[in-house]
C-alpha positions as CSV (number, residue, x, y, z in Angstrom):
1,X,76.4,31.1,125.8
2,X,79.4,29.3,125.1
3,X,81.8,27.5,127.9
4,X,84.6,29.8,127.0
5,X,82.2,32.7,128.8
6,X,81.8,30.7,131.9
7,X,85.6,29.7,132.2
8,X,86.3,33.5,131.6
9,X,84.4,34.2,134.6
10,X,85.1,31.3,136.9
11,X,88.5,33.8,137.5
12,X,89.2,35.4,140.5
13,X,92.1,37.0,138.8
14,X,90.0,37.7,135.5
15,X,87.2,39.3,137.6
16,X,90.1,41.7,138.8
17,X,91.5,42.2,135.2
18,X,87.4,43.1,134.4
19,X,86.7,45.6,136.9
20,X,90.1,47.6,136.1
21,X,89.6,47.5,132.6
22,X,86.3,48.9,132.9
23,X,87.6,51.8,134.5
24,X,90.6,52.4,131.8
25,X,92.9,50.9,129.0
26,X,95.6,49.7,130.5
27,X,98.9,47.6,128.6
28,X,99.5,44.8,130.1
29,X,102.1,45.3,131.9
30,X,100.7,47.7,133.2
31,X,98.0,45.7,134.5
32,X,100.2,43.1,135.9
33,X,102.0,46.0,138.3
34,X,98.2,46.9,139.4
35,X,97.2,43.3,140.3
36,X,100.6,42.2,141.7
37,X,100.8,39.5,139.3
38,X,103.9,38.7,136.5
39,X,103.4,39.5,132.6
40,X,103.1,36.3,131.6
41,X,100.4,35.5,134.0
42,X,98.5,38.1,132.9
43,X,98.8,37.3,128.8
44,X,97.6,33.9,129.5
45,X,94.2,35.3,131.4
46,X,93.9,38.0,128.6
47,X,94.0,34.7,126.2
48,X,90.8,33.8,128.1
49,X,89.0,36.9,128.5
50,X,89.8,37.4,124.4
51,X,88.4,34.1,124.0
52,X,85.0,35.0,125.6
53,X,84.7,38.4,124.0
54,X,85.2,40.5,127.3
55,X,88.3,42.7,126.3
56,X,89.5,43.9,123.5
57,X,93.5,44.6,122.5
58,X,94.5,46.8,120.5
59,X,98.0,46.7,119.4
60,X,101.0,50.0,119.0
61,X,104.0,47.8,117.9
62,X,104.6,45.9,120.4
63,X,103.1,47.4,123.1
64,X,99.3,45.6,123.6
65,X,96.2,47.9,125.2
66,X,93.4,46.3,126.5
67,X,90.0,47.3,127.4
68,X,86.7,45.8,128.5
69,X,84.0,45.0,126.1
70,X,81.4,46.0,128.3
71,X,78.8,46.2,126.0
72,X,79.3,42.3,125.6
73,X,78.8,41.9,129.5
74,X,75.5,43.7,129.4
75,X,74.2,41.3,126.1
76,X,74.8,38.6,128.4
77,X,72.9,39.8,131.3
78,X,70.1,41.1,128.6
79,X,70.2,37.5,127.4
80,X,69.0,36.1,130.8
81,X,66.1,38.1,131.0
82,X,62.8,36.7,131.3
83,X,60.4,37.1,128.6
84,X,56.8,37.2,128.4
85,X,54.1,38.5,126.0
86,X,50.4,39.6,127.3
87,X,47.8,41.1,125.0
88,X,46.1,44.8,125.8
89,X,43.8,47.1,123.4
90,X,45.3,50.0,121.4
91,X,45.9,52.9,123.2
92,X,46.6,50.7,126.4
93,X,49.0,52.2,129.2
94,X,52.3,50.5,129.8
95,X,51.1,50.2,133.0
96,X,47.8,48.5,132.1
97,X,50.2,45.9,130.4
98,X,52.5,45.5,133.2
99,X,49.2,44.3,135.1
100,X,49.1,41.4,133.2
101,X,52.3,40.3,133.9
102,X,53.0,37.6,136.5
103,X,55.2,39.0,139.3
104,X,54.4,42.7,139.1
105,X,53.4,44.2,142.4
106,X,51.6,48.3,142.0
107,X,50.9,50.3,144.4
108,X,48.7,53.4,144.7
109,X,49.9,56.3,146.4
110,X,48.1,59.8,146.4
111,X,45.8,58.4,143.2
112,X,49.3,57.4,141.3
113,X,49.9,53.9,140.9
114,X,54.0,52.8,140.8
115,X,55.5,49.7,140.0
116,X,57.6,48.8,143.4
117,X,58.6,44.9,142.9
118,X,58.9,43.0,140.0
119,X,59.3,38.9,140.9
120,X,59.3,40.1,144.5
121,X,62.4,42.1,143.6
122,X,61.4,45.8,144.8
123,X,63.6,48.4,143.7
124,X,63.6,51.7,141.2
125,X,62.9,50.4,137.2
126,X,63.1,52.4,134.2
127,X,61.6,51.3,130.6
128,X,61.8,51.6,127.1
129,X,59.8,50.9,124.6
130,X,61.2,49.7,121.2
131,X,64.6,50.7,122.8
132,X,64.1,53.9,123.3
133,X,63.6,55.8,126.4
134,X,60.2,57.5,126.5
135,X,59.2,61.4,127.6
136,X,56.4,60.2,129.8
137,X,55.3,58.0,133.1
138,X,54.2,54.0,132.4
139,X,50.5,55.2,133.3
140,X,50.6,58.2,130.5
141,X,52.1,56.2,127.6
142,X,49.8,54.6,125.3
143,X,50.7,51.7,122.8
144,X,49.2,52.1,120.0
145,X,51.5,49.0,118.0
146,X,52.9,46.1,118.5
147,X,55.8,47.1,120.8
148,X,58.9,45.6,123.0
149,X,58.8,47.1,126.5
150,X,62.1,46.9,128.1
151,X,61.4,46.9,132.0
152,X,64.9,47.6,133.7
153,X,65.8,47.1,137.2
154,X,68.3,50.6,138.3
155,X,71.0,48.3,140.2
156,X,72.7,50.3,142.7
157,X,76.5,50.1,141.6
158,X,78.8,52.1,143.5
159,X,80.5,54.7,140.7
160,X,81.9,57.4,143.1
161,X,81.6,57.3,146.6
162,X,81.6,60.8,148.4
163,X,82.3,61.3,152.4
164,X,80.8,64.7,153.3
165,X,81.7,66.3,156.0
166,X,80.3,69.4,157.7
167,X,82.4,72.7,158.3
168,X,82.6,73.8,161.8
């Protein structure tokens, strides 16, 4: 990971510019009205974020869009992942291999065993296996090669908040 990364997240400002730009392309003018903040200003922060490979610009004469690259946010956070490598016969369960790994707390409930805490982290996880998403539960699939089981924490991140309210 390079400094530029860091210094394009050390922002206040460029956090802002991050979280709007996920949401839409915006010009950047149009991004300075939204975060109160002069042209200029912005151009030099999109310099930064450019640098790091967060946004991309795409350019209509002389009017500049930007967007996020979020797809190069989640590489970084997939690049900080721990990694470990444990041994189990063919046909093994994912689950059976998750046992072997350090950190992995399973519970039974009603002769079903579940994953709740991973590092002490408890929480709802998903997996893949050889990047793709599979049709069946950790205890059903069996391995039957040399495979790369993604274990994925579901973070809660707010998308759409809803108030409901009840008719009277």
């Amino acid at each position: 990971m390079s400094n530029d990364l860091f210094k394009a997240l050390s922002s206040t400002t460029r956090l802002k510019m991050l979280k709007t730009l996920a949401k839409k392309e915006m010009h950047i003018s149009g991004l300075a009205r939204e975060l109160n903040l002069s042209a200029p200003v912005v151009a030099r922060h999109v310099e930064i974020l450019e640098t790091a490979g967060l946004i991309r610009r795409k350019k209509f004469g002389k009017t500049h869009v930007l967007k996020s690259k979020i797809e190069n946010m989640d590489n970084l956070l997939n690049a900080l992942a721990d990694t470990c490598e444990v041994n189990v016969p063919k046909g093994a369960s994912i689950l059976e291999a998750l046992k072997k790994v350090g950190g992995v707390e399973v519970k039974e409930v009603r002769d079903k065993e579940f994953v709740i805490s991973i590092d002490g982290e408890q929480g709802f996880y998903i997996y893949e296996v050889n990047g793709k998403p599979p049709d069946t539960t950790v205890e059903e699939f069996k391995i039957e090669k040399d495979s790369t089981i993604e274990w994925k924490k579901l973070v809660p991140v707010t998308r759409k908040r809803i108030f409901v309210k009840i008719e009277t």
